[in-house]
DRENVEXMAR-438537 format. One record per residue (C-alpha): x, y, z. Coordinates in Angstrom, 1 decimal. Example, Ala and Ser with C-alpha at 12.3 -4.5 7.8 and 13.67 -1.06 7.14 Angstrom:
<rs>
- u v w
- 12.3 -4.5 7.8 .
- 13.7 -1.1 7.1 .
</rs>
This chain:
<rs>
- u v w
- -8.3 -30.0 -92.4 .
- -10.4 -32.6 -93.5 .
- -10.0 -31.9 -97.3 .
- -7.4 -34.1 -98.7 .
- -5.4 -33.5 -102.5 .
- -7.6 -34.6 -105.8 .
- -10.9 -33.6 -104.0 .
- -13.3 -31.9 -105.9 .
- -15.5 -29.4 -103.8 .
- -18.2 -27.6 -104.3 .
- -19.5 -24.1 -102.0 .
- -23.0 -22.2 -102.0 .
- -21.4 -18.9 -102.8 .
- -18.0 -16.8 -102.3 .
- -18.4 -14.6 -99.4 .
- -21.9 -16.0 -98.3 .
- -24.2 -18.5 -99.6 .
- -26.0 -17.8 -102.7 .
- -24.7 -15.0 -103.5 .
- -23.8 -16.2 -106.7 .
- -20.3 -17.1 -106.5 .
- -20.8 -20.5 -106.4 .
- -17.9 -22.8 -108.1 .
- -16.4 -26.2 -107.9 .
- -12.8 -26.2 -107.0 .
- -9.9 -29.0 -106.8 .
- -8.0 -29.6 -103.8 .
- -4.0 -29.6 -104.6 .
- -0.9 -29.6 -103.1 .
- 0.4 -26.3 -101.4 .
- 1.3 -23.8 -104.5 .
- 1.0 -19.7 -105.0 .
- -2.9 -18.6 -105.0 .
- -4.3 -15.6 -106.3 .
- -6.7 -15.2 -103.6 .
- -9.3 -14.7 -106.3 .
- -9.6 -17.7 -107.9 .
- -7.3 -19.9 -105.9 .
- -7.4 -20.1 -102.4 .
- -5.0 -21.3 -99.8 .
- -6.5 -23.4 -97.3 .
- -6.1 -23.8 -93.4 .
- -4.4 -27.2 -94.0 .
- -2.2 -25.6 -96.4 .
- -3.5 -27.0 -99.7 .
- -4.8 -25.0 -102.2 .
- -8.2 -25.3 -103.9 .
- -8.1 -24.1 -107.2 .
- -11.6 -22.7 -109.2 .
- -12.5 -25.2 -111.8 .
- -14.5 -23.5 -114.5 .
- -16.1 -25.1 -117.8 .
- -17.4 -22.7 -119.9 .
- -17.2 -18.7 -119.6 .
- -16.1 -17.3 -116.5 .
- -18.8 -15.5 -113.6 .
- -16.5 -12.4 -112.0 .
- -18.5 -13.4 -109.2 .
- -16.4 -16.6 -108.5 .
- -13.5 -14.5 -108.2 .
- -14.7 -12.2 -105.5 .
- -16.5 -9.5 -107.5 .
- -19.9 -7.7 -105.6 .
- -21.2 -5.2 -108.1 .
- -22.9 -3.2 -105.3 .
- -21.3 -0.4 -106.8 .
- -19.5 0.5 -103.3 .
- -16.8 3.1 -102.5 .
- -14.7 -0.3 -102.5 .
- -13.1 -1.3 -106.4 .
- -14.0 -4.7 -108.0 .
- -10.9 -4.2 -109.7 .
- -8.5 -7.0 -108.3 .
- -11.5 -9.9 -108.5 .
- -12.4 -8.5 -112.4 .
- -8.6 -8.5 -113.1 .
- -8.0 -11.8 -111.8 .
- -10.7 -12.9 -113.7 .
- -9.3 -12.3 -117.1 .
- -5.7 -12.6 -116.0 .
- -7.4 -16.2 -115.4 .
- -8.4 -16.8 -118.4 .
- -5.3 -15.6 -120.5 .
- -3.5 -18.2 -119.1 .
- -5.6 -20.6 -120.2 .
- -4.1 -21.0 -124.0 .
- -1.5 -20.6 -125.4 .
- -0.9 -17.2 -126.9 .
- 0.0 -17.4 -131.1 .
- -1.1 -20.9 -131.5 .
- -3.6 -21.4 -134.1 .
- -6.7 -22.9 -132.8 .
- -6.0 -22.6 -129.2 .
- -8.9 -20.4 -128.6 .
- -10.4 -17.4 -126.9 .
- -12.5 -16.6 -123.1 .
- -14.9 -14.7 -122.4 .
- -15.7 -13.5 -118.6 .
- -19.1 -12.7 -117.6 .
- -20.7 -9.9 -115.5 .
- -24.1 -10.2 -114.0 .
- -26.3 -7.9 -113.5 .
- -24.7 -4.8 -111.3 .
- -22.2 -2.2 -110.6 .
- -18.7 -3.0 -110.8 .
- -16.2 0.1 -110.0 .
- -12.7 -0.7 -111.8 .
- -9.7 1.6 -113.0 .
- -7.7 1.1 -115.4 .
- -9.0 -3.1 -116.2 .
- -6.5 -4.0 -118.4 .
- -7.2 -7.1 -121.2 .
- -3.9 -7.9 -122.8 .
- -5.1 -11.2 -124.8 .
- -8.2 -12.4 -126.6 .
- -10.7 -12.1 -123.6 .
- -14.3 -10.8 -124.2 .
- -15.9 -9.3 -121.2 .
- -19.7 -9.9 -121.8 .
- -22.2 -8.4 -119.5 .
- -26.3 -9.3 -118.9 .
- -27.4 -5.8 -121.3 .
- -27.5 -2.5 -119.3 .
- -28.2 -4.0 -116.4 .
- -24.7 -4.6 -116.0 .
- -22.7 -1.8 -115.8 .
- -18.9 -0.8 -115.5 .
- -18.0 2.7 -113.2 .
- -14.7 4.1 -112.8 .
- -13.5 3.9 -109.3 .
- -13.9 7.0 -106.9 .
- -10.1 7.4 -107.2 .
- -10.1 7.7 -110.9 .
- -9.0 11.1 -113.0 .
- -8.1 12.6 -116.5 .
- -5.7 10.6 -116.8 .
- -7.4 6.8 -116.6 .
- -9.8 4.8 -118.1 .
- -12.3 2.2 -117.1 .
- -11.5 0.0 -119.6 .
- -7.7 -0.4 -121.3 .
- -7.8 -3.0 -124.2 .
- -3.8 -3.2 -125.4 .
- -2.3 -6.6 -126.5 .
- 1.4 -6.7 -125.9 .
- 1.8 -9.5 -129.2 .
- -1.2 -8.3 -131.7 .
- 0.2 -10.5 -134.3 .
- -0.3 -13.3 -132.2 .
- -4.3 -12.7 -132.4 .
- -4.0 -13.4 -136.2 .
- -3.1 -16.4 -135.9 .
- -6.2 -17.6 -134.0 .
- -9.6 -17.6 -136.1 .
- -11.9 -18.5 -133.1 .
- -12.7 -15.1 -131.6 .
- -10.4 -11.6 -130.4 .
- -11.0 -9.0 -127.2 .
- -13.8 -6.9 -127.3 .
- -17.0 -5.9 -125.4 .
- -20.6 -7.1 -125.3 .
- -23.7 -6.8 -123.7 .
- -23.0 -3.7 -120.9 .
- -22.9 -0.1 -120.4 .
- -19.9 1.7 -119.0 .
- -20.8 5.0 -117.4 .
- -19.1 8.0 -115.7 .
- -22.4 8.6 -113.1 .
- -25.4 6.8 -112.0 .
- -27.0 9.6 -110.9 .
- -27.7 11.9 -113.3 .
- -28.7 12.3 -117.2 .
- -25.5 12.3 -119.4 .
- -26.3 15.4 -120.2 .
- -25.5 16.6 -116.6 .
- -21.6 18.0 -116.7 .
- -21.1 18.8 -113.6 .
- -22.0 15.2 -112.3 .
- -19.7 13.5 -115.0 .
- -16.3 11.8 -113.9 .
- -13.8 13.7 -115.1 .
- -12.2 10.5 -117.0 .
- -12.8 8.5 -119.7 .
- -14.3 5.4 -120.8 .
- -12.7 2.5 -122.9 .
- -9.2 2.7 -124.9 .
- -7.6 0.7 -127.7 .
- -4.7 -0.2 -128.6 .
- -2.5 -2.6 -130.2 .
- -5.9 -4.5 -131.0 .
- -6.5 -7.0 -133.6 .
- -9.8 -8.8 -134.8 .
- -11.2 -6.8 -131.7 .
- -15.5 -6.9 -131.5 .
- -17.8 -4.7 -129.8 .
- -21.5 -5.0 -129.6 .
- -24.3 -3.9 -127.5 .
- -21.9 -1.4 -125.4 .
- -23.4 2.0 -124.3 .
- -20.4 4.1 -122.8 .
- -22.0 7.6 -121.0 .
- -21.2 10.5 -118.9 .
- -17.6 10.9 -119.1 .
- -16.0 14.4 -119.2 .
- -12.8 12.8 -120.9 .
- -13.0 10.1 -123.9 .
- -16.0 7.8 -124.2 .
- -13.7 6.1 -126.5 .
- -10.3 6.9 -127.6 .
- -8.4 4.4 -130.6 .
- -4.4 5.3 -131.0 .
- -1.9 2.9 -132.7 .
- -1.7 -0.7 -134.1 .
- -5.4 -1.1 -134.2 .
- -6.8 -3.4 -137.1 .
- -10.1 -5.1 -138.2 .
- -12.3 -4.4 -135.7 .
- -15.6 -4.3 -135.9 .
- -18.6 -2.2 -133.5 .
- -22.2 -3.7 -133.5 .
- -24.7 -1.4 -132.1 .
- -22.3 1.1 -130.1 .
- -23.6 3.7 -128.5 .
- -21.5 6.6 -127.2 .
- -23.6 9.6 -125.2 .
- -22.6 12.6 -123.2 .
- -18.9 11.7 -123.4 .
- -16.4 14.5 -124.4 .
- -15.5 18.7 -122.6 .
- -14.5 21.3 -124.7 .
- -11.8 22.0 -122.0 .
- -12.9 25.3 -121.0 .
- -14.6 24.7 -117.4 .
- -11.9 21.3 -116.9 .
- -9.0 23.6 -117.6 .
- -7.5 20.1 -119.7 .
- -7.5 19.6 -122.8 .
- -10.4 19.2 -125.1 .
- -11.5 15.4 -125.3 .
- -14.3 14.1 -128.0 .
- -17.0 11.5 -127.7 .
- -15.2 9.0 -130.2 .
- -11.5 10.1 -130.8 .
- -9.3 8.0 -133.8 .
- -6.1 8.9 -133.6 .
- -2.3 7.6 -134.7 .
- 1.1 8.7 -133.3 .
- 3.7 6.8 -134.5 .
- 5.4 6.5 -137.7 .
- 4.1 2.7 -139.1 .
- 1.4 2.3 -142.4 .
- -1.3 1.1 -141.9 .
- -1.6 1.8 -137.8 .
- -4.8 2.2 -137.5 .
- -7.4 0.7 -140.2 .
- -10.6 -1.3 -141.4 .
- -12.6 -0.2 -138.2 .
- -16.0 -0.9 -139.0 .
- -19.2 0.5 -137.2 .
- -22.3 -0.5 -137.4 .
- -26.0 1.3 -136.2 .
- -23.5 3.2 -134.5 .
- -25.1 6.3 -132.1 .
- -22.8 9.2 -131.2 .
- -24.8 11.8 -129.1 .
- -22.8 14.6 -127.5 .
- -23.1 18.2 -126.6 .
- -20.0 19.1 -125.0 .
- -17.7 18.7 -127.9 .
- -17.1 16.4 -131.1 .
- -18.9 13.5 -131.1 .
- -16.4 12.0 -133.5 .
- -12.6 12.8 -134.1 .
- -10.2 11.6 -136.5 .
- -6.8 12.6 -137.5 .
- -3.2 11.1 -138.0 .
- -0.9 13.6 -135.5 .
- 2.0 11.8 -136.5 .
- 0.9 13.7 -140.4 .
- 2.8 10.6 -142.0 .
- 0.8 8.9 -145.2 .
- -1.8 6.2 -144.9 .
- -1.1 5.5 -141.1 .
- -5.4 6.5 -140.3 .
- -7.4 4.9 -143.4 .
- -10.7 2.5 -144.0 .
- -13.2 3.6 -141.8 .
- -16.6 3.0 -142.0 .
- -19.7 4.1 -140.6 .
- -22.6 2.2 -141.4 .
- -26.6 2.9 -140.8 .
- -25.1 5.8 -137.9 .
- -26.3 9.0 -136.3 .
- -24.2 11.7 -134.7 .
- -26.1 14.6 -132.9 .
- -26.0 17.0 -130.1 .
- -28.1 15.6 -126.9 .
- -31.8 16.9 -126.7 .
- -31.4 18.9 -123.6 .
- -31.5 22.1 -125.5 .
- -27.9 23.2 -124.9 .
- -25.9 24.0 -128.1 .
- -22.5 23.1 -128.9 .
- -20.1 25.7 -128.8 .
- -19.0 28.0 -131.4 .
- -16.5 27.2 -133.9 .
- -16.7 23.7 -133.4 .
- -17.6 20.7 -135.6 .
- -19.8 17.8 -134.6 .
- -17.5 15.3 -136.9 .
- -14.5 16.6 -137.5 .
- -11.7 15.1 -140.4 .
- -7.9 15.8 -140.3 .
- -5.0 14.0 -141.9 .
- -7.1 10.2 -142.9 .
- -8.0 7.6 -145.8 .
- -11.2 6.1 -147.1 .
- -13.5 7.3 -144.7 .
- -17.2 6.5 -145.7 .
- -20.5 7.2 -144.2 .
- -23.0 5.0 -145.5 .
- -26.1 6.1 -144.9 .
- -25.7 7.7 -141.7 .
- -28.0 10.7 -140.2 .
- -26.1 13.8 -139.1 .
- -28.2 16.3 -137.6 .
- -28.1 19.0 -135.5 .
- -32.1 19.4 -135.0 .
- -32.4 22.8 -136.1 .
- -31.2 24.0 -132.5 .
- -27.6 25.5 -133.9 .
- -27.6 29.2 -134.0 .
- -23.2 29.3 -133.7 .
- -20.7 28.7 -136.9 .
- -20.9 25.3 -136.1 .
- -20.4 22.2 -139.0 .
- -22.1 19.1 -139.1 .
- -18.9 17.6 -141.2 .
- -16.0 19.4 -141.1 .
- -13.4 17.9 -143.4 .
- -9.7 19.5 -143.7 .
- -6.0 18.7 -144.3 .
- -5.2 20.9 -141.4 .
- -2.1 22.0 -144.1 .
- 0.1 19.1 -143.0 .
- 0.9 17.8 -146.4 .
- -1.8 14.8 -145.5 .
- -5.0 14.6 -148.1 .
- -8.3 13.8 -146.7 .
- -10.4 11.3 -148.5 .
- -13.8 11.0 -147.5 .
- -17.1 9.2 -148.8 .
- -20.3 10.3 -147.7 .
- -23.0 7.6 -149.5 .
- -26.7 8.5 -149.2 .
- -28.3 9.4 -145.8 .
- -29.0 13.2 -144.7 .
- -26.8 16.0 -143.7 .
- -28.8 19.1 -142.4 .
- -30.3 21.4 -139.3 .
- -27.0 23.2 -138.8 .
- -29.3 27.1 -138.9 .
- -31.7 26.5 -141.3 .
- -33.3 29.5 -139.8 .
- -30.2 31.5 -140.2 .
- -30.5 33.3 -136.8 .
- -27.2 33.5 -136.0 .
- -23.3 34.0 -137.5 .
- -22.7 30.1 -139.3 .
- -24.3 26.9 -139.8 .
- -23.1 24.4 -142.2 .
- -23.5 20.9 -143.1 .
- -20.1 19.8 -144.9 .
- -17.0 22.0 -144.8 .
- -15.1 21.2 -147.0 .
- -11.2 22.3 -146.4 .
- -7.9 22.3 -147.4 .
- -6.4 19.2 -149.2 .
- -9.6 17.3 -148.6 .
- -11.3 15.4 -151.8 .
- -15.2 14.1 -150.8 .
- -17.2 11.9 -153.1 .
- -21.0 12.8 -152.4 .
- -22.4 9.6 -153.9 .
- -26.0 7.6 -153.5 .
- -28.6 10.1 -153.0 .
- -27.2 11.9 -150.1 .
- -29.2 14.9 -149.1 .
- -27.3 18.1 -147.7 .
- -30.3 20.5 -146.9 .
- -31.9 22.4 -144.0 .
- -28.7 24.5 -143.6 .
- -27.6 27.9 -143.6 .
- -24.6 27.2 -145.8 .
- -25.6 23.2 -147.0 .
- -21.8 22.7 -148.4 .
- -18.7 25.1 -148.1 .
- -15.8 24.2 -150.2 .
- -12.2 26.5 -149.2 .
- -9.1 26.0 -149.7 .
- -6.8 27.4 -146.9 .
- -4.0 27.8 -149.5 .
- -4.0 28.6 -153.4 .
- -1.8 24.7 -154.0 .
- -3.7 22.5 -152.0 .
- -7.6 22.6 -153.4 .
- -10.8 21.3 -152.0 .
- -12.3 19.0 -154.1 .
- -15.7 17.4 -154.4 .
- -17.5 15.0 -156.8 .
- -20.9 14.8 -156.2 .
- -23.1 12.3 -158.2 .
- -26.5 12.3 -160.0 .
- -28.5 11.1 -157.2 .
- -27.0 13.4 -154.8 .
- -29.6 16.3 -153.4 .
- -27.8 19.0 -152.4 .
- -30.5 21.9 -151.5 .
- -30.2 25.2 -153.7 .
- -30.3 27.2 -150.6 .
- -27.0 29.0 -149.3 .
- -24.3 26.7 -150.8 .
- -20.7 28.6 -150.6 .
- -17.5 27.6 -152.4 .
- -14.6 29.6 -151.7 .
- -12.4 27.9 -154.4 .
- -12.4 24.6 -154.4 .
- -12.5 22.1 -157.7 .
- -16.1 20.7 -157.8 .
- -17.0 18.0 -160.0 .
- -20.5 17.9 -161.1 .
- -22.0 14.5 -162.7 .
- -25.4 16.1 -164.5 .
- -27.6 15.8 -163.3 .
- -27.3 16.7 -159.9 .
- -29.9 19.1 -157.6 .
- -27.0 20.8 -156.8 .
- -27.3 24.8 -157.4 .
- -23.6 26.2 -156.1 .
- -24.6 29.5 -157.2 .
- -28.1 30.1 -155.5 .
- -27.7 32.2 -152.2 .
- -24.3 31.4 -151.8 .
- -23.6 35.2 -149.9 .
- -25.5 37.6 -149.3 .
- -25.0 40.7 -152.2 .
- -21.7 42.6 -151.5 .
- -22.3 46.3 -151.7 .
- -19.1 48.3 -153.1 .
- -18.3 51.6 -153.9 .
- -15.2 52.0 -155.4 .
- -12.4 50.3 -157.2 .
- -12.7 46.9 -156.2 .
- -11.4 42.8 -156.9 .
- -14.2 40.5 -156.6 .
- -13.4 37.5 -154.3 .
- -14.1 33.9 -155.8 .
- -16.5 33.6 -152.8 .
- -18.7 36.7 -154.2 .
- -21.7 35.6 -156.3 .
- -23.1 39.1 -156.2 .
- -22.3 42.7 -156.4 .
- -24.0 45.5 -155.9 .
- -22.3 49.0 -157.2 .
- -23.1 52.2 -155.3 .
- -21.5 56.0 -155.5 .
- -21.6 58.7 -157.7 .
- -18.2 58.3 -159.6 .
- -17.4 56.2 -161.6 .
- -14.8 52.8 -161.1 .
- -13.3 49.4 -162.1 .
- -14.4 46.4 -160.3 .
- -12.5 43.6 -161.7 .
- -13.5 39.9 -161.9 .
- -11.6 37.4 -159.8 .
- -8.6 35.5 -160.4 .
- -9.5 32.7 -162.5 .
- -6.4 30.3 -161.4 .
- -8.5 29.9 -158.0 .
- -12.0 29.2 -160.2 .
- -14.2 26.3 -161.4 .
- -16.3 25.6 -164.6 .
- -19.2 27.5 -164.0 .
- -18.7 29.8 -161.3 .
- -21.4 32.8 -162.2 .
- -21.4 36.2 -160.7 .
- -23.9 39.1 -160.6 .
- -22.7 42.5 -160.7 .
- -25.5 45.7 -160.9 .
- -25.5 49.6 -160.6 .
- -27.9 51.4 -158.5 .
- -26.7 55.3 -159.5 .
- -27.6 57.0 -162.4 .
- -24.6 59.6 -162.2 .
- -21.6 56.5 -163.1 .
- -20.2 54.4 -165.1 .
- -18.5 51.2 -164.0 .
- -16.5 49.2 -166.1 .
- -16.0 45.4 -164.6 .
- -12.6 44.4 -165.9 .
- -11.0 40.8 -166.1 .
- -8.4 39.8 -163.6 .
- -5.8 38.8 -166.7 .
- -5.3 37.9 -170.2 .
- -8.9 36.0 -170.6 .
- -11.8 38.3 -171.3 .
- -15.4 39.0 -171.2 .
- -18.0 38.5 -174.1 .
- -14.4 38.8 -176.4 .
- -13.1 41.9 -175.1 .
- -11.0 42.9 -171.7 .
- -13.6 45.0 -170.3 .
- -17.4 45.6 -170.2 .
- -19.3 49.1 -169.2 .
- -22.3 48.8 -166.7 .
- -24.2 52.7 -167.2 .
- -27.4 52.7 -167.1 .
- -29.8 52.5 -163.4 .
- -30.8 49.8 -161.3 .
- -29.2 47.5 -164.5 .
- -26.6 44.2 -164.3 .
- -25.7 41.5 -166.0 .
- -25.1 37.8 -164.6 .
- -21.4 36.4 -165.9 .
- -20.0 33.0 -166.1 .
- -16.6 31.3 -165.9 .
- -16.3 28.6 -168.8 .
- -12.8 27.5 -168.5 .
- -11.4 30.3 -171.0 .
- -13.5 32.9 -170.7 .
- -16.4 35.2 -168.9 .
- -19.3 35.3 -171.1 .
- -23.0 37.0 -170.2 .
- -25.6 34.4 -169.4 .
- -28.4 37.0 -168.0 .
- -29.4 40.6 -168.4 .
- -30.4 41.8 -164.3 .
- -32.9 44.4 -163.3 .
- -33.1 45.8 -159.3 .
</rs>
């Protein structure tokens, strides 16, 4: 009662003193209070938080002890708080930032609508989703109702810094059945957004999922571990570590996203995802990765079959600079480091991969697959500045999944491709000499046939057995490159086999070419207009 209008106050702490929520507040006449940051008094007068500078969640009623209780309401008021504070679309008018000390904060859902950063003390400070969360939510919801507004205003966007935003305290990330069955941080309708110093961990769903109207952001130092499910013991759907994703129909939806010494660890499924679902042109383009590593998590357990640790669909101008993508050897399943395809939608992929290393997907060739880069329908790659592709059962595969839409690849002179167990099964490969890049070498293991028979463009060698004699005719060269080679021998003495071309073009000047004598062959190549003999083979 004995605090009168135009006072200034200070307290010792919000719920108790010095516990950290100390804060100056102004006496005013009775008006609506938050009961976060404004507080109506006995008297009826309202003392409202006075803050210079960033904002401490604490003076709005936060605890971060991590409790079955949610921080929630105190975080939200916090950055409803500072929202308010200028003027949305007015040049100059600024951008807040909140801050969260050191502790355990359990939100669902926290919602930042306007250029608010929510900057933490490192990973001492950390984000959980509340007990009550599921599939369905996420800690952290960035999504600006105005984006366009955000251009206008050159000093600072929304975005993350300093904190770690976990599914589980108790456990390695690796631990799935401890993981929350949610997901970590989503974007949307985000402009001029900045990350930096954010580890998100231990979610089954999404560590981080980007859809629609999201534009010139940029990820310092983003690390992204243990997120993702392949679905099968959840029952839902499959989520990925770092998903990219557009659904509408607009050009341009989601583009120049930059990341930077990013780290993308997962087991459970991809660790990174992009892909326009809506298939319409140029809506997912210019992505980068810079100085980044993507790899399973070192617990031993290996991804499962048939998946891809990066996998491309329907996108524009995605480059990896210098990145590490590895799978440590450990992969024994058909499993891809990069797996890069139209999906058949129409939609071409374009993809850069410049310098860094590609390999450990079975280099010890134990089990059914391993490859570094898949290469797949309607996708063109540029392998450019000394990129090495090695330590792989297959190091590159090139397929098409249909005869009109091609895979092709231009790989550079400084490019190191390793000469071991490359496979292209008819794709357009552009070779800039000269390039330690052998896409013969190993690329399948001999095919054995004994009887008339068409050589597929992904057989590099033939073996002939049986006691009668046959045609086996060379592939269709409408599906071939410049240089594709075969190897066709004879192991019985008692036939004659006559390799035959598939068409009007012929070998060494004629249509057909007699293999008789033992344990002989002869090693072929595709020039653009014809086959002609490049080596005499004994077995």
């Amino acid at each position: 009662a004995s605090l009168k209008e135009g006072q200034f106050v200070e307290t010792g702490g919000y719920y108790t003193k010095g516990d950290a929520g100390q804060a100056k507040y102004l006496i005013v006449a009775a008006q609506a209070a938050d009961g976060y940051g404004d507080h109506t008094l006995a008297n009826g007068t309202v003392a409202v938080l006075q803050v210079d500078g960033e904002v401490n969640v604490l003076q709005f009623g936060a605890t971060g002890l991590a409790s079955t209780t949610t921080d929630k309401p105190a975080i939200q008021a916090s950055i409803d708080y500072i929202e308010g504070q200028f003027q949305t679309g007015v040049e100059g008018s600024g951008a807040g930032q909140i801050y969260l000390p050191k502790g355990n904060y359990r939100v669902k859902n926290l919602r930042v609508s306007d250029r608010v950063t929510i900057k933490g003390d490192g990973r001492g400070t950390v984000l959980l989703p509340e007990l009550t969360s599921g599939s369905g939510d996420f800690v952290v919801i960035f999504d600006c109702p105005d984006p366009d507004a955000i251009l206008a205003d050159f000093n600072g966007g929304m975005g993350l810094q300093s904190l770690m935003i976990r599914g589980d305290l108790s456990s390695r990330f690796y631990n799935a059945d401890a993981r929350q069955l949610t997901n970590g941080v989503k974007l949307t309708n985000l402009f001029h957004g900045y990350f930096r110093d954010v580890s998100i961990e231990c979610f089954r769903g999404f560590g981080m999922f980007i859809t629609d109207n999201v534009r010139e952001t940029d990820f310092y130092s983003l690390f992204i571990g243990g997120c993702g499910d392949d679905g099968v013991t959840s029952g839902l759907s499959p989520k990925d570590a770092l998903h990219i994703t557009s659904t509408g129909s607009a050009e341009d939806s989601v583009n120049n996203l930059n990341f930077y010494s990013h780290a993308n660890i997962t087991q459970y499924y991809r660790a990174l995802y992009i892909n326009d679902q809506a298939a319409t042109k140029n809506e997912v383009r210019r992505i980068r990765f810079k100085n980044s590593i993507f790899h399973p998590d070192l617990d031993g357990t290996v991804p499962p079959p048939n998946s891809s640790l990066i996998e491309l669909g329907s996108c524009q101008d995605v480059t990896f600079d210098d990145c590490v993508i590895t799978a440590f050897g450990r992969d024994t399943t058909n499993h891809y480091g990069i797996k890069i395809d139209g999906n058949g939608n129409g939609q071409a992929v374009y993809v850069k991969i410049v310098g860094g290393y590609i390999g450990g997907f079975n280099p010890a060739n134990t089990g059914t697959g391993g490859s570094g880069l898949f290469i797949g329908d309607a996708s063109q790659v540029s392998v450019i500045g000394g990129t090495r592709i090695t330590d792989n059962k297959y190091n590159t595969i090139v397929r098409d999944g249909t005869t009109s839409n091609f895979g092709i690849v231009t790989i550079d002179s400084s490019t190191r491709i390793a000469d071991l167990s490359s496979e292209l099964y008819g794709g357009i490969v552009t070779v800039n000499s000269p390039v330690s890049f052998n896409i013969e070498q190993n690329s399948r293991p001999i095919r054995v046939v004994s009887g008339v028979d068409t050589i597929d463009v992904k057989d590099s060698s033939i073996r002939c057995i049986n006691g009668t004699s046959y045609t086996v005719t060379l592939p269709d060269v409408s599906l071939l490159w410049i240089g594709k080679k075969i190897s066709i021998t004879k192991a019985n003495s008692s036939n004659t086999i006559t390799v035959a071309t598939n068409g009007l073009e012929q070998i060494d000047f004629a249509s057909t070419k007699a293999l008789a004598t033992t344990n002989r062959g002869f090693e072929v190549e595709w020039d653009g207009a014809q086959w002609s003999t490049i080596n005499s083979l004994t077995i």
